[in-house]
C-alpha positions as CSV (number, residue, x, y, z in Angstrom):
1,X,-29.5,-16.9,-37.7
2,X,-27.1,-14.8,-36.2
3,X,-23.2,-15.3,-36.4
4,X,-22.5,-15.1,-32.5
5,X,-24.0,-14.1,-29.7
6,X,-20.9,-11.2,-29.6
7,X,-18.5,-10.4,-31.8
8,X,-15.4,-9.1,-31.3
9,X,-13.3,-7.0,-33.0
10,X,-9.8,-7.4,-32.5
11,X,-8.0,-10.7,-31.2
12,X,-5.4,-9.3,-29.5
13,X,-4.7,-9.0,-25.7
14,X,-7.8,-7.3,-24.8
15,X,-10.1,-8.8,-27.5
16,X,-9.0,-12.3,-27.1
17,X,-9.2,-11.9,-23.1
18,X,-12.5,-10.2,-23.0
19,X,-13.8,-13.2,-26.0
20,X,-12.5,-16.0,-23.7
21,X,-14.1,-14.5,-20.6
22,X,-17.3,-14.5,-23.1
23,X,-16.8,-17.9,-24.4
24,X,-16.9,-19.0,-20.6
25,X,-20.0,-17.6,-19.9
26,X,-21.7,-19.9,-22.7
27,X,-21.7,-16.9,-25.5
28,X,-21.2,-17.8,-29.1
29,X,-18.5,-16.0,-29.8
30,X,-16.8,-14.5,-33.0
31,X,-13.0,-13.3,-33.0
32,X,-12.6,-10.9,-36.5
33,X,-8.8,-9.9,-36.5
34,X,-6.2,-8.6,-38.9
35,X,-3.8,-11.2,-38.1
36,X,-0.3,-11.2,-38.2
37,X,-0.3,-7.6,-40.1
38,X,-1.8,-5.4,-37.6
39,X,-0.3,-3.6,-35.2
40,X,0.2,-6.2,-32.1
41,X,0.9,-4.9,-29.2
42,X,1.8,-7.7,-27.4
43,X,4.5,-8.1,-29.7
44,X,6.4,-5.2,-28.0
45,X,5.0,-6.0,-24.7
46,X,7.1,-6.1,-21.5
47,X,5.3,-8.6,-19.7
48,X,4.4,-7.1,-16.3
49,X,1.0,-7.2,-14.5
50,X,1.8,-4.0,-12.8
51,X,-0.5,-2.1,-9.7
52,X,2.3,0.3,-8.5
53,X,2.0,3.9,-9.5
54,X,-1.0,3.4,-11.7
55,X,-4.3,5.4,-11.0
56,X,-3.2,8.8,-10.0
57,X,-5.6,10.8,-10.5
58,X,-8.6,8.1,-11.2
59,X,-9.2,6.0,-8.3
60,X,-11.4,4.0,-10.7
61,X,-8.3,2.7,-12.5
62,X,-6.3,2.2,-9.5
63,X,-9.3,0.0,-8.3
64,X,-9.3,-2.1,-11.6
65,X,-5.6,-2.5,-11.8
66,X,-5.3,-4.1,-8.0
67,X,-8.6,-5.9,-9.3
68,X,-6.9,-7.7,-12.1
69,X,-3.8,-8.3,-10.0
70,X,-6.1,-10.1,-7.1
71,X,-7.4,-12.2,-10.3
72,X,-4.8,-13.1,-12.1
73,X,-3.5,-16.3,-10.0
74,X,-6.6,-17.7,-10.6
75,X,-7.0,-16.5,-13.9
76,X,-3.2,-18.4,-15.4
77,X,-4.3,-21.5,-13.8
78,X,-7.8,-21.9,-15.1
79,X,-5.7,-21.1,-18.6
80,X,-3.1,-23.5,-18.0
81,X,-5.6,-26.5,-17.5
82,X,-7.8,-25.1,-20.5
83,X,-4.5,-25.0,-22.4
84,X,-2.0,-26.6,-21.0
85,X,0.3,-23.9,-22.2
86,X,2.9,-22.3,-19.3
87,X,2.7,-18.7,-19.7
88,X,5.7,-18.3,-17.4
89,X,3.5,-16.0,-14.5
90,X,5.0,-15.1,-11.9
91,X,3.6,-13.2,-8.6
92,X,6.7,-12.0,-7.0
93,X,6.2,-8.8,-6.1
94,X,7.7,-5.4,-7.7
95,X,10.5,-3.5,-7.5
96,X,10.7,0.7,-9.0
97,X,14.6,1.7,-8.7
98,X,15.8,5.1,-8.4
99,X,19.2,6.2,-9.4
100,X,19.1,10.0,-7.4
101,X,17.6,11.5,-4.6
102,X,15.3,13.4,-7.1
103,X,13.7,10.4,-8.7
104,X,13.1,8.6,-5.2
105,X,11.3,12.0,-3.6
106,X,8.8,11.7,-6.8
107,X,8.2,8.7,-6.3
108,X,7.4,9.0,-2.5
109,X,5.3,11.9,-3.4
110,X,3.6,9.7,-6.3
111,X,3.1,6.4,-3.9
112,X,2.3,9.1,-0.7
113,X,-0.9,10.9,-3.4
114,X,-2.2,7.3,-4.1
115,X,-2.9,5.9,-0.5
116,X,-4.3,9.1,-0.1
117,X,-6.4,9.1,-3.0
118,X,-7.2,5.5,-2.2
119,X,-8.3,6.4,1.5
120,X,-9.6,3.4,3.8
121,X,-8.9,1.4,0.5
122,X,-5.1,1.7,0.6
123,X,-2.5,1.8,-1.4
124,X,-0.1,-1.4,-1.1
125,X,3.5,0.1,-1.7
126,X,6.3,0.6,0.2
127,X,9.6,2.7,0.0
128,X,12.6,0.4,-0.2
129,X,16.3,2.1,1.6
130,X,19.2,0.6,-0.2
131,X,20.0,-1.9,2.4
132,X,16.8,-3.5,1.9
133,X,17.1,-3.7,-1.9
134,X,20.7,-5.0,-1.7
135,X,19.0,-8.3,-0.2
136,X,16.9,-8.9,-2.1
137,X,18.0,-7.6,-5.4
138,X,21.7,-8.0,-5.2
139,X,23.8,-6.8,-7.6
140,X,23.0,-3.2,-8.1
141,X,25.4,-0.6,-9.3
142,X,26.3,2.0,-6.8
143,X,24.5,4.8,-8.1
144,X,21.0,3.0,-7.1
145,X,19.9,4.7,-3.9
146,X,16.4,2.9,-3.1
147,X,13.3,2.7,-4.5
148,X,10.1,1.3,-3.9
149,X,7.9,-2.2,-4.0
150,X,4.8,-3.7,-4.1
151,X,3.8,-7.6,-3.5
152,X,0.4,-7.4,-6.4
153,X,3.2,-6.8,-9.2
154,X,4.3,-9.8,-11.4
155,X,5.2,-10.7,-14.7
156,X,4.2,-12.8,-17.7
157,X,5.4,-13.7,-21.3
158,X,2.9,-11.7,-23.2
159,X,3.4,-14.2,-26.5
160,X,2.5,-17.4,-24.3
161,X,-0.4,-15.4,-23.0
162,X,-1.6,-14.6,-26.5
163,X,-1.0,-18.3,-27.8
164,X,-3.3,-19.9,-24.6
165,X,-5.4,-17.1,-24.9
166,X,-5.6,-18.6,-28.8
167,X,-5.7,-21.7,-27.6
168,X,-8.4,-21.1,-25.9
169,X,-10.6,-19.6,-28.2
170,X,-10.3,-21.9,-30.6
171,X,-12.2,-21.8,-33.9
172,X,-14.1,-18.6,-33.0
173,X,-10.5,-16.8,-33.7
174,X,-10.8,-15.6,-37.5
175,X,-6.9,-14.0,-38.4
176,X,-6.9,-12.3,-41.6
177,X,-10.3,-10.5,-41.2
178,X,-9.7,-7.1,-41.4
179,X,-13.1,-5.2,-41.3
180,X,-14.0,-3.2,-44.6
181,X,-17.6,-2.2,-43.4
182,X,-19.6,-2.1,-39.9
183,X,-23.1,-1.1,-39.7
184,X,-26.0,-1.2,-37.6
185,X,-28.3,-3.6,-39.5
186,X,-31.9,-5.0,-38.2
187,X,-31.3,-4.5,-34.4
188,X,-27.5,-5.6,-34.4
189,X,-24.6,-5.1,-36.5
190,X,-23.2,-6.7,-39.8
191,X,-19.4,-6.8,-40.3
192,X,-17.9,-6.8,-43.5
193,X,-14.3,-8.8,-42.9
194,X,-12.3,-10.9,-44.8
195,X,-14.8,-11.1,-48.1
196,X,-17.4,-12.1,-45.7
197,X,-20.5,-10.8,-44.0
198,X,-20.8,-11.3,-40.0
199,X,-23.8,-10.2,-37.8
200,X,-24.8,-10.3,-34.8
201,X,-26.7,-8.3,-31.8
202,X,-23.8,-7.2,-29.2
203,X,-19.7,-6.4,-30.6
204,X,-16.9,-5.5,-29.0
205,X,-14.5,-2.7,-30.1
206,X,-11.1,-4.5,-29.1
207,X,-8.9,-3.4,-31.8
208,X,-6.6,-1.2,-30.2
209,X,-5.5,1.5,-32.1
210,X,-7.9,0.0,-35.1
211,X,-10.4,1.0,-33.1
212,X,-10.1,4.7,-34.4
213,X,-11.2,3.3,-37.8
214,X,-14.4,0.9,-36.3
215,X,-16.0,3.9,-34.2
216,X,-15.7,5.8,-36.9
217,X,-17.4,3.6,-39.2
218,X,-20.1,4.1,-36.2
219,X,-19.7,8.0,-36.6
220,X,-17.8,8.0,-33.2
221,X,-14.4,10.1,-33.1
222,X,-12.3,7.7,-30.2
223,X,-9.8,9.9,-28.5
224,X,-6.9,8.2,-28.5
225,X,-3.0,8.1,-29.7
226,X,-0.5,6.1,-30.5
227,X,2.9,6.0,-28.6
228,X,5.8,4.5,-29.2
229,X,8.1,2.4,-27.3
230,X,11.6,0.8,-27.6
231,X,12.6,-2.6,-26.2
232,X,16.3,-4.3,-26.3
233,X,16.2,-8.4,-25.3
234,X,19.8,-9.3,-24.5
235,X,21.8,-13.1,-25.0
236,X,20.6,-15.6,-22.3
237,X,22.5,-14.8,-19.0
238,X,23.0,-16.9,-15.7
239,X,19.6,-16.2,-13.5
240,X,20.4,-12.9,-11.1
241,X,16.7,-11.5,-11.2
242,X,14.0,-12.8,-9.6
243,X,11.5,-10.0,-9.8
244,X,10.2,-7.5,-12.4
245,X,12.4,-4.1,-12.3
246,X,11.3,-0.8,-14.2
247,X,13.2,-1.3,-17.1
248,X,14.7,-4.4,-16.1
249,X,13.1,-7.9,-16.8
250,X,14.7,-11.7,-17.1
251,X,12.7,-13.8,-18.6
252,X,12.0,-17.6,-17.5
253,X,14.7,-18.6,-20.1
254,X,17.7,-16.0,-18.9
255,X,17.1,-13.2,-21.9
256,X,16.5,-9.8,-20.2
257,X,14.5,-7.3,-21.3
258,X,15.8,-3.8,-21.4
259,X,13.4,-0.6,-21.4
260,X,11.2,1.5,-22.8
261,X,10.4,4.5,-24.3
262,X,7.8,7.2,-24.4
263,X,7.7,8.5,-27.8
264,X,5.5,10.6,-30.1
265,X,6.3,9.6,-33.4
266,X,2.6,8.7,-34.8
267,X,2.6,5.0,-36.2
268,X,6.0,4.9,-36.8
269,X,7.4,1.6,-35.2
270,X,11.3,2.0,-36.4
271,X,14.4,1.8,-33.4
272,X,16.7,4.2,-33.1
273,X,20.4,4.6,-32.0
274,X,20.1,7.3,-29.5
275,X,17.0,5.8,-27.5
276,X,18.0,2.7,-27.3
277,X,21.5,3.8,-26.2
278,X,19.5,5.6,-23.4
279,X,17.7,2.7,-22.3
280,X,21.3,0.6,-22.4
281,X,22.9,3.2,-20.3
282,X,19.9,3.0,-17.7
283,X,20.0,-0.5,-17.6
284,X,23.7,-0.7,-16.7
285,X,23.7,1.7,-13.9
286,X,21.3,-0.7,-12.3
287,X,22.7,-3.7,-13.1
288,X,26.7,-3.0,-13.9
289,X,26.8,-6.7,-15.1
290,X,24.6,-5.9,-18.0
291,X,27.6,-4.0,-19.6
292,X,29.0,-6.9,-21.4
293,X,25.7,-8.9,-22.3
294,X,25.1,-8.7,-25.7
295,X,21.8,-7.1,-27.3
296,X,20.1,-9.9,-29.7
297,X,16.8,-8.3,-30.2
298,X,15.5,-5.1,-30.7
299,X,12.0,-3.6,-31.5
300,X,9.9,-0.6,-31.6
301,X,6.4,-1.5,-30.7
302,X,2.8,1.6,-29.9
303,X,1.0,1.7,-26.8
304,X,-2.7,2.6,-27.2
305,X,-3.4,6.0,-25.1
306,X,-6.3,8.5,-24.5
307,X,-5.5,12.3,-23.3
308,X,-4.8,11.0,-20.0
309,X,-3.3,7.4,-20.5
310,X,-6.2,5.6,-18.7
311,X,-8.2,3.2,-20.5
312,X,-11.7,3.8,-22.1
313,X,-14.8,1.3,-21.1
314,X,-18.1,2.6,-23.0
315,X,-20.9,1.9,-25.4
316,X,-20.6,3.7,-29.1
317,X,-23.3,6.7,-28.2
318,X,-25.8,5.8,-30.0
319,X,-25.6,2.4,-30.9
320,X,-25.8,0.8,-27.1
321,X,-24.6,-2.6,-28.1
322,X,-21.4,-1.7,-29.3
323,X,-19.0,-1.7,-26.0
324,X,-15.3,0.2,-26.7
325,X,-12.5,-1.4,-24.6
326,X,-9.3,0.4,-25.5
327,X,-6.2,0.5,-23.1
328,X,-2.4,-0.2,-23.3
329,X,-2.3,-2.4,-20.5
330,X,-3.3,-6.0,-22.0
331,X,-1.7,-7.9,-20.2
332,X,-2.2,-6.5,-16.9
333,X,-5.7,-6.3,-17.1
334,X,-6.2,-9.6,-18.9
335,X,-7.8,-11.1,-15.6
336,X,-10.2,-8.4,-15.3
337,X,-11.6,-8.7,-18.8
338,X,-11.9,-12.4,-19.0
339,X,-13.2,-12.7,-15.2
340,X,-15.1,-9.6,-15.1
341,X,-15.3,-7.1,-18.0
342,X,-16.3,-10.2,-19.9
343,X,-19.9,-10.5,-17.7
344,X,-20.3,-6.9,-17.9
345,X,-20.5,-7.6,-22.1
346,X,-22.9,-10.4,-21.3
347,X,-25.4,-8.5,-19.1
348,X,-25.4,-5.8,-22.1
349,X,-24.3,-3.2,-19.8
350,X,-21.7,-1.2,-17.9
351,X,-22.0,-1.3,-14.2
352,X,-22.5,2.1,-12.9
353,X,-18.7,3.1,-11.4
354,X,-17.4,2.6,-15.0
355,X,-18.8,5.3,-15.8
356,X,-15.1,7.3,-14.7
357,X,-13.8,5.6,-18.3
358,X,-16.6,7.2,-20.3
359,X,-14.7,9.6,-23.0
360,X,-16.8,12.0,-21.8
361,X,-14.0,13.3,-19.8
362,X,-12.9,15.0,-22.3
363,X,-13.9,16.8,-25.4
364,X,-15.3,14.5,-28.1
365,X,-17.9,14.7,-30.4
366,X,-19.7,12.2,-33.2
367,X,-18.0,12.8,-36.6
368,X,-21.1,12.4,-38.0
């Protein structure tokens, strides 16, 4: 008898929201997943389900993203019943500051691209003047000059979203099962993890960047990178934000969260003086009344990227019932793969417009 029905590999944002999805569907599901060692990023997470600016350039994406937004009301509260863990979600709405006349004109010419690119569709985000930001983000430093908003944008803690997600799974999660061997064996797959053999018909390649290593074991070469990013969390301060800011996010128990970075640096997950400095320095000509909070935490944590930073959604080519989901954006599109990526797993296929996050878009080629 088979292990599961699916199993997935990776328990992480995307494996564990796509497993759940499963696991609501009436699958038998298996979790295999490094654990505490791998390289989490949910860890180094900032915690915002984000539609603004995202998709130029593949409508597809900009579809999916607005997608998961529409769900993801829903999506927390069928978790926090499941769960009854508060994962501090938030639909507020978005704000994306500018601090010259340079950054705000690419920005316009960003947001203008999008609703054009989205047509009849549209494109749900507006530019903000200063006056309009003063009420109803007060406190800015004086150099902010506008920026722009959209109502789909909110924000989450990404380790309570992890823990229901957990939760929720229950004893199909297996930590400290990192996969040795994977194989097509007698119409499905058997996993070598943990000292034990798994099989079963249908997996999922959830791993993030551990993903490079399952395709290849499939002979598959996944075109993707790592990139790093730096956060700062600061001591608890008085409330004064009530929506997510680039860069800029208070959390439901007063820390704020300062960044990030965009760094090629390979695997290397270290902080360093001069970035982070940067992202202070940004910070405080926001929010001038960040100058004299003081920085508790600091981390370096990778973002999972193809060529073009959009996410990959596609069988291993030639082995049809191993599906790749690899993206950085866990937590934003957490209610798409539990609500719907999850059902496209069950049906053993891919509907037909996903076909726009096929690798195929650029140059890859089996290894083997």
């Amino acid at each position: 008898m088979r292990d599961a029905d699916v199993i997935v590999l990776g328990g992480g944002l995307v494996g564990s929201a796509i497993a759940y999805g499963l696991i609501r569907l009436g699958k038998r599901v298996l979790v295999l997943d490094e654990g505490d060692v791998a390289l989490r990023a949910s860890r180094g997470n900032f915690g915002l389900v984000w539609v603004q600016g995202k998709g130029l350039g593949m409508p597809a994406y900009a579809d999916w993203a607005r997608y998961s937004a529409d769900v993801w009301p829903a999506f927390s509260t069928e978790l926090i019943e499941r769960t009854g863990i508060d994962m501090n979600y938030r639909k507020t709405g978005g704000f994306d500051i500018c601090l010259s006349e340079r950054d705000l004109a690419n920005r316009v010419a960003t947001i203008d691209k999008l609703r054009a690119q989205q047509g009849d569709k549209g494109y749900d985000c507006e530019v903000v003047d200063r006056e309009r930001l003063d009420n109803m983000v007060p406190g800015l430093g004086p150099e902010v000059i506008g920026g722009t908003y959209c109502p789909h944008d909110g924000h989450v803690s990404p380790l309570r979203l992890l823990k229901a997600l957990h939760r929720a799974i229950g004893a199909a999660y297996r930590p400290n099962s990192t996969v040795s061997a994977l194989q097509a064996s007698g119409g499905g797959f058997a996993i070598t993890a943990g000292g034990m053999v798994h099989s079963a018909p249908r997996i999922v390649l959830a791993a993030g960047l551990g993903n490079l290593g399952l395709c290849a074991m499939l002979g598959f070469k996944l075109p993707v990178r790592p990139q790093r990013g730096q956060i700062l969390v600061t001591e608890r301060l008085p409330a004064f934000l009530d929506y997510p800011v680039s860069g800029v996010r208070q959390t439901e128990e007063g820390t704020v969260m300062l960044g990030s970075s965009r760094e090629e640096v390979g695997y290397d997950t270290a902080t360093t003086v001069d970035v982070m400095q940067a992202i202070a320095r940004r910070a405080t000509r926001m929010f001038p009344r960040l100058a004299h909070a003081r920085v508790v935490r600091a981390w370096g944590a990778l973002r999972i990227l193809a060529p073009d930073e959009f996410p990959i959604y596609q069988t291993v080519p030639g082995h049809e019932d191993a599906v790749i989901a690899t993206c950085h954006s866990g937590v934003s599109l957490a209610g798409a793969h539990a609500l719907r990526f999850a059902q496209f797993v069950a049906d053993g296929q891919l509907p037909e417009h996903f076909s726009a996050f096929h690798s195929r878009r650029f140059d890859v080629s089996r290894t083997a």
